[in-house]
Short mmCIF file of the C-alpha atoms (twelve columns), coordinates in Angstrom:
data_MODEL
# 
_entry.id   MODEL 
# 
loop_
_atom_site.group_PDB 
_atom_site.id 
_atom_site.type_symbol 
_atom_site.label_atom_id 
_atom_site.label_alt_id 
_atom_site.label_comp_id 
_atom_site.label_asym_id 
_atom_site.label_seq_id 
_atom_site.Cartn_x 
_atom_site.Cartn_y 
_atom_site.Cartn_z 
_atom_site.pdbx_PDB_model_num 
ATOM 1   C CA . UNK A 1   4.129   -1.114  10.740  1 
ATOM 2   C CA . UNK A 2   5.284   2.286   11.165  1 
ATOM 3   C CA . UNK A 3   1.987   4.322   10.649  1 
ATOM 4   C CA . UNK A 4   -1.743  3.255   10.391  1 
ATOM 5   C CA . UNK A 5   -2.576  2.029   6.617   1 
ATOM 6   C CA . UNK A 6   -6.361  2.936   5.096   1 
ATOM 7   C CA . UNK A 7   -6.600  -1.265  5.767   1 
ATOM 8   C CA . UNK A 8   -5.963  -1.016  9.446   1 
ATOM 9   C CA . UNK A 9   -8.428  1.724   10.022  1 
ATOM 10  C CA . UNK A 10  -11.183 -0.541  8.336   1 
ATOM 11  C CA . UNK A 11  -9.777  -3.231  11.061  1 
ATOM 12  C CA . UNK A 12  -10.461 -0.741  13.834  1 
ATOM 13  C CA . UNK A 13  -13.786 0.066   12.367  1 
ATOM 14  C CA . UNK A 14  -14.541 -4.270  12.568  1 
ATOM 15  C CA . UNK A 15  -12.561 -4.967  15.822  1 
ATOM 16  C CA . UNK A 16  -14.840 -2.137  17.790  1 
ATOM 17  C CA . UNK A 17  -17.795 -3.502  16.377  1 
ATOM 18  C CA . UNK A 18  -17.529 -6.881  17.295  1 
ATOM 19  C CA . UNK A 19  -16.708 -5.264  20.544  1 
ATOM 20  C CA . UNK A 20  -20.128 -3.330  20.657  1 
ATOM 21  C CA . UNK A 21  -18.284 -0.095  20.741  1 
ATOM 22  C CA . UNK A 22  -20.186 2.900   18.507  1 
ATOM 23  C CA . UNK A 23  -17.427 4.497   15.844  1 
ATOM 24  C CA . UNK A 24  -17.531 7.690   13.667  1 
ATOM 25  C CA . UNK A 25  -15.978 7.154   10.059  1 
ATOM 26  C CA . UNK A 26  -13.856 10.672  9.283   1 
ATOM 27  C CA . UNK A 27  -13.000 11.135  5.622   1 
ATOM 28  C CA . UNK A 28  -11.385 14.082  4.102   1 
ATOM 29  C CA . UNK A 29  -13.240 15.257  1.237   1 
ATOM 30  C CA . UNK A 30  -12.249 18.384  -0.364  1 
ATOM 31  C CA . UNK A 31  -8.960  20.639  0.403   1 
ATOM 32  C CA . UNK A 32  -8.666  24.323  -0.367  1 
ATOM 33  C CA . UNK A 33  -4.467  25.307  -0.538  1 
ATOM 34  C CA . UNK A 34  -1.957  22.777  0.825   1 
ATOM 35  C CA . UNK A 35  -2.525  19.871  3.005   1 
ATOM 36  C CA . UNK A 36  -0.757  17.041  4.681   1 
ATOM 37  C CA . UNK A 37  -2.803  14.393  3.066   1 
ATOM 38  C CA . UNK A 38  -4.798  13.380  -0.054  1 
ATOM 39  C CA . UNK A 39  -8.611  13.301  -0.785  1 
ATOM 40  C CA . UNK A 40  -9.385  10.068  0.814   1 
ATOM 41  C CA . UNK A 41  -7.435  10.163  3.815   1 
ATOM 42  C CA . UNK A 42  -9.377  8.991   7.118   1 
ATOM 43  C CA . UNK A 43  -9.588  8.284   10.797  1 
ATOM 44  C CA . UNK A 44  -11.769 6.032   12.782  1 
ATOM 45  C CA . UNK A 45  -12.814 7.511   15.846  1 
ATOM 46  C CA . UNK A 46  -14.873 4.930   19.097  1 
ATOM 47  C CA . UNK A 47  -16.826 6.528   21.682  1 
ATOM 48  C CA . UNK A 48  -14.454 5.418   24.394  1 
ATOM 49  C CA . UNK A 49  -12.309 7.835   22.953  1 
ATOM 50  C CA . UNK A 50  -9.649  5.152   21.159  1 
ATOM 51  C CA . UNK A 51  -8.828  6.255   17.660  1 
ATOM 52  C CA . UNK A 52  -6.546  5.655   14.539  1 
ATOM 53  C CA . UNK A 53  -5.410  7.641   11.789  1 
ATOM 54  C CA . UNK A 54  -4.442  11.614  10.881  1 
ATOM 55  C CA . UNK A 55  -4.845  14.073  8.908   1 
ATOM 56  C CA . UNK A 56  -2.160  16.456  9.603   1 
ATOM 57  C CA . UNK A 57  0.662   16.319  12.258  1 
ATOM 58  C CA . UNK A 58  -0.927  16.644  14.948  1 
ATOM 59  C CA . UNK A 59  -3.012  20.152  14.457  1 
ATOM 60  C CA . UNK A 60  -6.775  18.783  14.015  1 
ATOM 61  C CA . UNK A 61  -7.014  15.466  15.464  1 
ATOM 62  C CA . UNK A 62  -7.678  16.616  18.936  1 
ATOM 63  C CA . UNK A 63  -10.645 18.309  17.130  1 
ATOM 64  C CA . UNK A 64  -11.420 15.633  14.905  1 
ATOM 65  C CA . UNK A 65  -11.940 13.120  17.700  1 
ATOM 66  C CA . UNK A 66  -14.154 15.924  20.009  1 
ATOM 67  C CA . UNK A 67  -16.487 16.254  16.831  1 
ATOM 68  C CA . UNK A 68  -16.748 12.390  16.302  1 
ATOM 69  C CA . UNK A 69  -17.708 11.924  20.052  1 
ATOM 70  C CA . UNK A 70  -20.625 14.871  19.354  1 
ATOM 71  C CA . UNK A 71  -21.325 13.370  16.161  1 
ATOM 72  C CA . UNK A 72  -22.256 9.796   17.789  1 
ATOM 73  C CA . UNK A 73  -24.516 11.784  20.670  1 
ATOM 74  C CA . UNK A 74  -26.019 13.870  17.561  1 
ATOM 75  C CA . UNK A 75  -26.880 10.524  15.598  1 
ATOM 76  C CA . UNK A 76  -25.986 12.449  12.114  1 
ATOM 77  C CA . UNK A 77  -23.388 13.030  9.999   1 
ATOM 78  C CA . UNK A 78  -22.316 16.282  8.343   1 
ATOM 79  C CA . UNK A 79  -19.049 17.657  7.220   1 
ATOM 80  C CA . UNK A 80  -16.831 20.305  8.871   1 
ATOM 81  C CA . UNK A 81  -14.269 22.667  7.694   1 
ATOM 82  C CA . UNK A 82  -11.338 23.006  10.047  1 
ATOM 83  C CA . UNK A 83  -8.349  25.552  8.524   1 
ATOM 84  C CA . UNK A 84  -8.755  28.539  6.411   1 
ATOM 85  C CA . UNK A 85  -12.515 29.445  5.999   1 
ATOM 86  C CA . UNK A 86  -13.146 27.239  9.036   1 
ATOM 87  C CA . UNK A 87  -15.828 28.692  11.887  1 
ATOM 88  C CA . UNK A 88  -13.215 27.030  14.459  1 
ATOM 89  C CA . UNK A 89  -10.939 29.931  14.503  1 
ATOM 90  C CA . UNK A 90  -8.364  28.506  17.059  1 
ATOM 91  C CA . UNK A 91  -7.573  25.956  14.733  1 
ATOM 92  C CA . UNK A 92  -5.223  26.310  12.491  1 
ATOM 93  C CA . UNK A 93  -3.462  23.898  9.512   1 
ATOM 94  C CA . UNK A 94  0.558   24.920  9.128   1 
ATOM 95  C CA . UNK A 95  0.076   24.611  5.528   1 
ATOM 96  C CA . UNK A 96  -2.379  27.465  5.425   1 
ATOM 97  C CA . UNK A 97  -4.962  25.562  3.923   1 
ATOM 98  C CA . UNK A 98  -8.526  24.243  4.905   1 
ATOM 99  C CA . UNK A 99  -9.964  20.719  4.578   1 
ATOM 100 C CA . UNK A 100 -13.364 19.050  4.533   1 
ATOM 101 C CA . UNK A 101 -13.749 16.765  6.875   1 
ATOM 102 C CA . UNK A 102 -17.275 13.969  6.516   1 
ATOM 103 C CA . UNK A 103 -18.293 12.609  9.944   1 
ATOM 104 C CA . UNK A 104 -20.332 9.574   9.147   1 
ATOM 105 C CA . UNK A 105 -21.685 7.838   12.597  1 
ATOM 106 C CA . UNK A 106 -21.707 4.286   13.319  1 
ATOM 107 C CA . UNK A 107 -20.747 3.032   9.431   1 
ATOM 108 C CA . UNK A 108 -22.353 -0.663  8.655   1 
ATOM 109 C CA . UNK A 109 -20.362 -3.118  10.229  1 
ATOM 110 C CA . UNK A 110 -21.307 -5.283  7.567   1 
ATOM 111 C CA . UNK A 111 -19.622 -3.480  5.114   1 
ATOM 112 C CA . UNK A 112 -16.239 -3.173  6.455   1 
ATOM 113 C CA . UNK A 113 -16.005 -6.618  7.082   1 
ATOM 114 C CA . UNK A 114 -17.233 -7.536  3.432   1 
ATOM 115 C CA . UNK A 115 -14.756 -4.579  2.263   1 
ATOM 116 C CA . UNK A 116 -12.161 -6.802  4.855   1 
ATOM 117 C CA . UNK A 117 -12.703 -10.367 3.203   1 
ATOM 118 C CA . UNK A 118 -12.324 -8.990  -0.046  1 
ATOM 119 C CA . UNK A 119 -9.318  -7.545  0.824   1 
ATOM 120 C CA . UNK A 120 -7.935  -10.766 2.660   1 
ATOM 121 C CA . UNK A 121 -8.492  -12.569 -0.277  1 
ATOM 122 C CA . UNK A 122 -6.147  -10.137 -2.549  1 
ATOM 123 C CA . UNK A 123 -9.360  -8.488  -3.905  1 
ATOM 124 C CA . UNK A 124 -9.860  -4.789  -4.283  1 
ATOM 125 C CA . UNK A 125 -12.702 -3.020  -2.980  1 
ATOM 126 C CA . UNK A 126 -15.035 0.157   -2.522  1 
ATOM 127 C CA . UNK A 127 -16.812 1.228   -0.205  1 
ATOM 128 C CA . UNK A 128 -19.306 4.108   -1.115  1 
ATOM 129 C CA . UNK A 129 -19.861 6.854   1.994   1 
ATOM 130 C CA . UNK A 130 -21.681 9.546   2.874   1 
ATOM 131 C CA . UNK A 131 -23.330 11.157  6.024   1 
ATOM 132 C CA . UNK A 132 -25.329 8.275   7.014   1 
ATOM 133 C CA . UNK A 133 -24.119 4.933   5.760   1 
ATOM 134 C CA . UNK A 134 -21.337 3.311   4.340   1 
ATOM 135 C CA . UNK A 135 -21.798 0.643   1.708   1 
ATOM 136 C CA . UNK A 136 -19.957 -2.138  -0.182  1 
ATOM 137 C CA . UNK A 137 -20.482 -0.975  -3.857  1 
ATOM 138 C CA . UNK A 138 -18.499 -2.470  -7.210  1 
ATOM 139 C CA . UNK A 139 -14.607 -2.610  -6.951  1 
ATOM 140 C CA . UNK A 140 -14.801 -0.772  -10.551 1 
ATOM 141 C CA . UNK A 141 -17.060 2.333   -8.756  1 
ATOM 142 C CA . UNK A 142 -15.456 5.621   -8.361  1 
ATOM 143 C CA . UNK A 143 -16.847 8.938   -7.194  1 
ATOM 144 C CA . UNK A 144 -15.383 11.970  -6.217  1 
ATOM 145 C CA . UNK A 145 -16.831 13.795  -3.136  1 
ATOM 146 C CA . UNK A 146 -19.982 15.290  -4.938  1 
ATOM 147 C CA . UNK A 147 -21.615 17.207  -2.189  1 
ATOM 148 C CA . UNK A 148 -23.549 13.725  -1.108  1 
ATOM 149 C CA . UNK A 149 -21.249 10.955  -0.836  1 
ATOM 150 C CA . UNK A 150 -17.564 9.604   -2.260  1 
ATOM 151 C CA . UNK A 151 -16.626 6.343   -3.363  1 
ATOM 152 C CA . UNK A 152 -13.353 4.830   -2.305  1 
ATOM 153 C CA . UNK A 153 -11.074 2.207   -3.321  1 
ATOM 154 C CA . UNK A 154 -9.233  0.067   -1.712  1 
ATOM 155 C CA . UNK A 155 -6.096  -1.685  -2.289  1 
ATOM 156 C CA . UNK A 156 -4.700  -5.406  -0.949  1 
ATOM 157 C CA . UNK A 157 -1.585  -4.827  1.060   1 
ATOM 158 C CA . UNK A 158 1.740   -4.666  -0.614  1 
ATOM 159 C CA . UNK A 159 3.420   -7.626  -0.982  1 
ATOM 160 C CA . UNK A 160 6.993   -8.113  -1.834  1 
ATOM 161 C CA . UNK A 161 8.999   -11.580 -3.262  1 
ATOM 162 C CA . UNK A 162 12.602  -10.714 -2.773  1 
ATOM 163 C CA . UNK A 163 15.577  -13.364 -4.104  1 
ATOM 164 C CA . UNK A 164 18.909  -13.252 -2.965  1 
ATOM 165 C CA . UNK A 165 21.801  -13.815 -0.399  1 
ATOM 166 C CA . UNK A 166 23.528  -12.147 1.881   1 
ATOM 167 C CA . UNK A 167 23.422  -8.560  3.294   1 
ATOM 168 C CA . UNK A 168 21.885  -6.830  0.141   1 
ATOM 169 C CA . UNK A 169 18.619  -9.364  0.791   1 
ATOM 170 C CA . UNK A 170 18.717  -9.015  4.633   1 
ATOM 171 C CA . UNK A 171 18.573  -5.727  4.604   1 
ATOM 172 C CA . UNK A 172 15.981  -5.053  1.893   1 
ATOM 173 C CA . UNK A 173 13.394  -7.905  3.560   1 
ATOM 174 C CA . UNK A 174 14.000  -6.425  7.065   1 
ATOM 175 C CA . UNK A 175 13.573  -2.791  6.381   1 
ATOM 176 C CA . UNK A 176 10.252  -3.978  3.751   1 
ATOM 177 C CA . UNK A 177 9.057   -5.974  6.869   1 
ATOM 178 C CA . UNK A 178 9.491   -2.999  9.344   1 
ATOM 179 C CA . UNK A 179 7.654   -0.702  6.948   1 
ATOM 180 C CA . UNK A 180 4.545   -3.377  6.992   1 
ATOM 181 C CA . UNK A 181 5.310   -4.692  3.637   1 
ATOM 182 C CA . UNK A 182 4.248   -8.633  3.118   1 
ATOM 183 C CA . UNK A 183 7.459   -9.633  2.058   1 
ATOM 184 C CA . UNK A 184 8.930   -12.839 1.393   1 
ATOM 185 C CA . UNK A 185 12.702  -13.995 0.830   1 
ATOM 186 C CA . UNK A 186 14.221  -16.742 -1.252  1 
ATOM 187 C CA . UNK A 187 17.372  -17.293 -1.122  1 
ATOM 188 C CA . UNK A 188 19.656  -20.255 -1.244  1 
ATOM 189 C CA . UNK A 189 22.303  -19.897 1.612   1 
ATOM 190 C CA . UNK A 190 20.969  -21.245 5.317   1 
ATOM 191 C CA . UNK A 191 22.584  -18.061 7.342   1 
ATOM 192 C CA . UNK A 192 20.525  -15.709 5.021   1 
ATOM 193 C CA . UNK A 193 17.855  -17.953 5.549   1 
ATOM 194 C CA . UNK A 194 18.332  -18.236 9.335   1 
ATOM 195 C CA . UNK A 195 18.885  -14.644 10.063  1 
ATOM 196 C CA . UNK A 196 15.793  -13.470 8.095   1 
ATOM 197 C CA . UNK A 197 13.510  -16.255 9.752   1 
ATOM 198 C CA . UNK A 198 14.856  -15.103 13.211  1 
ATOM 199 C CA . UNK A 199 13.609  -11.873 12.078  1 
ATOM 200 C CA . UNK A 200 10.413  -12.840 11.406  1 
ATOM 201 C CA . UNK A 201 10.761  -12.557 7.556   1 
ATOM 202 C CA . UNK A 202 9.183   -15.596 5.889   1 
ATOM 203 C CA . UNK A 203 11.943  -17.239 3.921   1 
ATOM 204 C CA . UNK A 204 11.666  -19.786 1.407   1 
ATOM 205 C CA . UNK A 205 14.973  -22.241 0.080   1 
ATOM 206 C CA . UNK A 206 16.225  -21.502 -3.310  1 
ATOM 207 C CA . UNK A 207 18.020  -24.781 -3.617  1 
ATOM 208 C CA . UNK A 208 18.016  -24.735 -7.631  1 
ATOM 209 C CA . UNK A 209 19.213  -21.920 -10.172 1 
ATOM 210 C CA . UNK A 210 17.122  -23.549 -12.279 1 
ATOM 211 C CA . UNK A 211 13.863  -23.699 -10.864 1 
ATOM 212 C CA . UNK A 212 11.295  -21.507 -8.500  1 
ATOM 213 C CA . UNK A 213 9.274   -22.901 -5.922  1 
ATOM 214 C CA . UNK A 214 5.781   -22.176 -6.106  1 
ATOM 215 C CA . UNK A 215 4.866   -18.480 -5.381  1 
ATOM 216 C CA . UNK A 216 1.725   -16.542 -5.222  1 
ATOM 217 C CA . UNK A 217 1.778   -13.145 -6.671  1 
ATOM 218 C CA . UNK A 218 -0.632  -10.781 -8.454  1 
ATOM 219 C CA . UNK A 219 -1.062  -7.300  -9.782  1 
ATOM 220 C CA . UNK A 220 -0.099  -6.132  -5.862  1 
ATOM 221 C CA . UNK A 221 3.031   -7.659  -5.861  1 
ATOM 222 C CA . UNK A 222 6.652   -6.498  -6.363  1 
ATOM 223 C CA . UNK A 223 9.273   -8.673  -7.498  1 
ATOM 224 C CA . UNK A 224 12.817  -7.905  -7.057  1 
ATOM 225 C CA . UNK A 225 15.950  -9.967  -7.600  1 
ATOM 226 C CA . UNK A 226 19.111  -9.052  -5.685  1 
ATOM 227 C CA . UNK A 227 21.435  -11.409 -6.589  1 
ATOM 228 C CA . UNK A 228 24.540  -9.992  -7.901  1 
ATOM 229 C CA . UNK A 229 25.942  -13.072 -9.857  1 
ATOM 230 C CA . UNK A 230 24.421  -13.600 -13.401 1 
ATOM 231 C CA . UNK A 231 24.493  -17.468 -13.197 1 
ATOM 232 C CA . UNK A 232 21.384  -17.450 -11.246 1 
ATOM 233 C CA . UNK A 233 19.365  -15.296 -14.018 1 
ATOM 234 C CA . UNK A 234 19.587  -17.642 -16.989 1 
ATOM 235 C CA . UNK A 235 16.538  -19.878 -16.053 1 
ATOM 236 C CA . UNK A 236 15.130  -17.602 -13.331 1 
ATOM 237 C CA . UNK A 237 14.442  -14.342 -14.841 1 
ATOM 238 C CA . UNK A 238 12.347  -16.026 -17.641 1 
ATOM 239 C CA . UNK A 239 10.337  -17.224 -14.625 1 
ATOM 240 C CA . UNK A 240 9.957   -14.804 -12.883 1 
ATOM 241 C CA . UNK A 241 8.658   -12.459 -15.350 1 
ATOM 242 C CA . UNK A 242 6.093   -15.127 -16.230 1 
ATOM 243 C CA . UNK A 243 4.344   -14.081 -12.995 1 
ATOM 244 C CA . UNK A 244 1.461   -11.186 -12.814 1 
ATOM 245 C CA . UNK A 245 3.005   -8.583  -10.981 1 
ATOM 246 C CA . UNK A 246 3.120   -4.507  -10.841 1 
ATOM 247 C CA . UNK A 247 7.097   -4.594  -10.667 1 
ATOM 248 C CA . UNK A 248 9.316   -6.767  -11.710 1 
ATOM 249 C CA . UNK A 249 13.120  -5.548  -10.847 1 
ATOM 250 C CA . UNK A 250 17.019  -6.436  -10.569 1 
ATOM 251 C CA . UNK A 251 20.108  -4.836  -9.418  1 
ATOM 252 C CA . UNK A 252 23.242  -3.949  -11.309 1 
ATOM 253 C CA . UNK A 253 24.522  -1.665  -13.113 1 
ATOM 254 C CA . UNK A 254 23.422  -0.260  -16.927 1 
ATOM 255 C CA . UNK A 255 25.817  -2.622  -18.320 1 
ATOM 256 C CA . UNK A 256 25.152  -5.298  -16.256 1 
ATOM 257 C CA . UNK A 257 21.502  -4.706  -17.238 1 
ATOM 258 C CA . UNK A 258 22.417  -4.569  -21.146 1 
ATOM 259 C CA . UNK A 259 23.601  -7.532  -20.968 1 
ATOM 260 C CA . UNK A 260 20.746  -9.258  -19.098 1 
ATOM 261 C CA . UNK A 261 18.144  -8.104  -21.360 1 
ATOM 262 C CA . UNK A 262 20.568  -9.527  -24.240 1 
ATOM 263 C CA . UNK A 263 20.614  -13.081 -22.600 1 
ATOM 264 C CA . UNK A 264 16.983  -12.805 -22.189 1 
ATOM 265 C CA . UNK A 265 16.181  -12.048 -25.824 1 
ATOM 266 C CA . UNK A 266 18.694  -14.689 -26.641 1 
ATOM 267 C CA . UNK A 267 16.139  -17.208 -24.642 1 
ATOM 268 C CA . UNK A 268 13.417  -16.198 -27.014 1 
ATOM 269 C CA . UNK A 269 11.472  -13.959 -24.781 1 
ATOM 270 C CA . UNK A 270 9.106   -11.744 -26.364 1 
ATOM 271 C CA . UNK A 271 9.686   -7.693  -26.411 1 
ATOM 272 C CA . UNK A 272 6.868   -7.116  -24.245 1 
ATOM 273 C CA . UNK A 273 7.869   -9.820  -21.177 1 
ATOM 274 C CA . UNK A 274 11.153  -8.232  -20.978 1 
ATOM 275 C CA . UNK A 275 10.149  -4.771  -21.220 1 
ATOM 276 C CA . UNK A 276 8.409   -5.644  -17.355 1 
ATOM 277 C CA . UNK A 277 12.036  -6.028  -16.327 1 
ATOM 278 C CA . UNK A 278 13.497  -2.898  -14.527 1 
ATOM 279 C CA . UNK A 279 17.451  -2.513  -14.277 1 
ATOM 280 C CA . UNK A 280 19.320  -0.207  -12.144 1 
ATOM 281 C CA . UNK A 281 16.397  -0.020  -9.819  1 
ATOM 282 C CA . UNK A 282 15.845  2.547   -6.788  1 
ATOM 283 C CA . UNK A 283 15.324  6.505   -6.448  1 
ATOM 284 C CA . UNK A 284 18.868  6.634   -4.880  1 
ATOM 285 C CA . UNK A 285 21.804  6.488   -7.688  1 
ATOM 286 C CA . UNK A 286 25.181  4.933   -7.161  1 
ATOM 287 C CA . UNK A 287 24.373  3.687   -3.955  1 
ATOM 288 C CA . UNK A 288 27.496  2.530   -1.393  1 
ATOM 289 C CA . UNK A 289 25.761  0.380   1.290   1 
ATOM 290 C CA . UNK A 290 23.121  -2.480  1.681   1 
ATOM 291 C CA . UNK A 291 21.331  0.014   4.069   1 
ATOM 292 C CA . UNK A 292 20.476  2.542   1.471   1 
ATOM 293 C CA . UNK A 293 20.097  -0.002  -1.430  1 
ATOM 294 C CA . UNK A 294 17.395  -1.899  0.381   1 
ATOM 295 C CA . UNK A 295 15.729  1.852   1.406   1 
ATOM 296 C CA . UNK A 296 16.374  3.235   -2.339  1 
ATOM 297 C CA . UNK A 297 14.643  0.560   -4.021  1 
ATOM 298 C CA . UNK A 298 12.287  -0.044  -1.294  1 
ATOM 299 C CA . UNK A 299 11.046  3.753   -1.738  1 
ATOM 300 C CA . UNK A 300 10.743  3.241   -5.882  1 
ATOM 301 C CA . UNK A 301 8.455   0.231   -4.837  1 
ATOM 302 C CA . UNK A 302 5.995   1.968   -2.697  1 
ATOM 303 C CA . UNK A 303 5.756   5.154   -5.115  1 
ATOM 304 C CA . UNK A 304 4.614   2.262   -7.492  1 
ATOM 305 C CA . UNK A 305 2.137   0.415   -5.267  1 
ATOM 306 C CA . UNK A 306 1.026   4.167   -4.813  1 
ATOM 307 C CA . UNK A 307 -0.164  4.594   -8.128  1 
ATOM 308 C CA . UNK A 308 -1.928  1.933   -8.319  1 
ATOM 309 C CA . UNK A 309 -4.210  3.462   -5.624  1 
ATOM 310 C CA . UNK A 310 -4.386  6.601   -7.925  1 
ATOM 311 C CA . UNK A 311 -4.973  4.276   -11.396 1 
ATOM 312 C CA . UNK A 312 -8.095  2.357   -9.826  1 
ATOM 313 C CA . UNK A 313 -9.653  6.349   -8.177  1 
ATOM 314 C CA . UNK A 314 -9.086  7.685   -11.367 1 
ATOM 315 C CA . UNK A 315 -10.361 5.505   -14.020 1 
ATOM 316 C CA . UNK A 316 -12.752 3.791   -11.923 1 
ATOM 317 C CA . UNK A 317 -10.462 0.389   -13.242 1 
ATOM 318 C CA . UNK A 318 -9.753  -2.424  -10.706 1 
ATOM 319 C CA . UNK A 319 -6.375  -3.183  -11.536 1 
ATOM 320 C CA . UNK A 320 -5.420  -6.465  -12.503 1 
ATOM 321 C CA . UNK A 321 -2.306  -8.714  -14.674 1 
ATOM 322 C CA . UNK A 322 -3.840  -7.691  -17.632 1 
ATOM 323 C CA . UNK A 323 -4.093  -4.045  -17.287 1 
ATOM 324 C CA . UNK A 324 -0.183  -4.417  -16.057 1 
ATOM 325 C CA . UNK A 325 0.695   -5.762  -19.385 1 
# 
């Protein structure tokens, strides 16, 4: 994991509570010009002084974690303004902007950890905060920061099923594992599936191009087929597009992609099931290298599993396979 995700700081939050260590919950709440981060964003500060989390790049979270130390020998939550139109003069956002900051002391351990088992179990979930008390509330809630309290949703983790051989799947599973991505390889060739699994990248065989092992996927998962020979598509596409996810997606160029969707009409799948199917997938064009293949589609993945964070804050809608379709 490169950086702390919104799901870690709720494991903070539960690991210094079963600890018996005191934390202040820090949520941004309103932003006046530019900022580094969205509405939303957090930090979990304990009284010992560990924390985790940001809100900028390194300008306010001295600050932050003074106020959240006060804030626990206070007992009560309030919210701060730290930038422009801040009393805290000396400190100063690079953007030129000013954010809101909502300090709430000691949030119910209880809720996290329901929040936590909800999540583990590939279940969204919302937890409703405001100065005093954080609370599990309806994954379908939403609420802006309304001068009281904000509602926010949370997402499972992102998890990836990647099929394939060779370097184009090695490098895509170990860069998606690096970032903190759940992924998970298939492919059919033991020194694929040796180096991944000495890599730490669960790997499953692919011993048949015409049948999948059992997988378990859901409107959080991304599915994306790298192999570059169409013989393993005929029987495995149909398949795989049979299973809920957010993205389904395979490599190749705009030919190569005409002519897939043309084999998979041919099968008899319906409009809609192949219209999931992306083709020439990633943010990068005409890429050269495995490297920057795995890193161009890896990037188009997360700006996906991104929206779906904005989709459920928005409408107020958990997401789920029917929604996708």
């Amino acid at each position: 994991m490169v950086a702390a995700t919104p799901l870690d700081i709720l494991r903070f939050l539960a690991a210094r509570a079963a600890e018996g260590v005191e934390c202040v919950l820090v949520t941004l709440v309103g932003i006046e010009g530019g900022a580094s981060r969205a509405v939303g964003a957090q930090m979990a500060v304990a009284a010992d002084g560990r924390r985790i989390g940001s809100f900028s790049g390194g300008c306010v979270e001295d600050a932050v974690a003074t106020e959240a130390v006060e804030t626990l020998r206070d007992g009560w939550g309030h919210v701060v303004r730290y930038g422009i139109g801040s009393p805290f003069i000396d400190i100063r956002l690079p953007c030129g902007g000013g954010i809101d900051l909502l300090f709430t002391p000691r949030p119910a351990a209880h809720a996290v950890t329901a929040a936590l088992d909800l999540l583990d179990r590939r279940e969204a979930a919302a937890l409703r905060i405001d100065c005093d008390r954080v609370e599990l509330v309806d994954a379908a809630a939403q609420g802006g920061w309304n001068g009281q309290d904000v509602t926010l949703s949370y997402q499972p983790p992102l998890r990836v099923i990647a099929l394939g051989q060779g370097e184009d799947l090695t490098a895509f599973c170990l860069l998606a594992n690096a970032f903190g991505t759940q992924v998970t390889a298939l492919a059919p060739d033991g020194a694929t599936q040796a180096l991944l699994a000495q890599s730490g990248v669960p790997v499953i065989p692919l011993p048949s191009r015409n049948a999948l092992p059992a997988l378990q996927t859901d409107p959080w998962t991304a599915i994306v087929f790298l192999f570059h020979g169409r013989d393993w598509e005929e029987f495995l596409l149909p398949q795989l597009l049979a299973l809920p996810a957010f993205y389904h997606g395979a490599i190749g160029s705009r030919r190569t992609h005409a002519a897939r969707l043309a084999g998979l009409r041919a099968a008899g799948l319906d409009p809609t099931t192949i219209g999931q199917l992306r083709g020439h997938i990633g943010l990068i064009p005409a890429t050269r290298d495995p490297a920057t293949l795995a890193l161009s589609i890896l990037g188009e993945i997360v700006a996906e599993y991104n929206a779906l964070a904005n989709f459920t804050y928005w409408t107020g809608q958990p997401l789920t396979a029917a929604t996708l379709r």
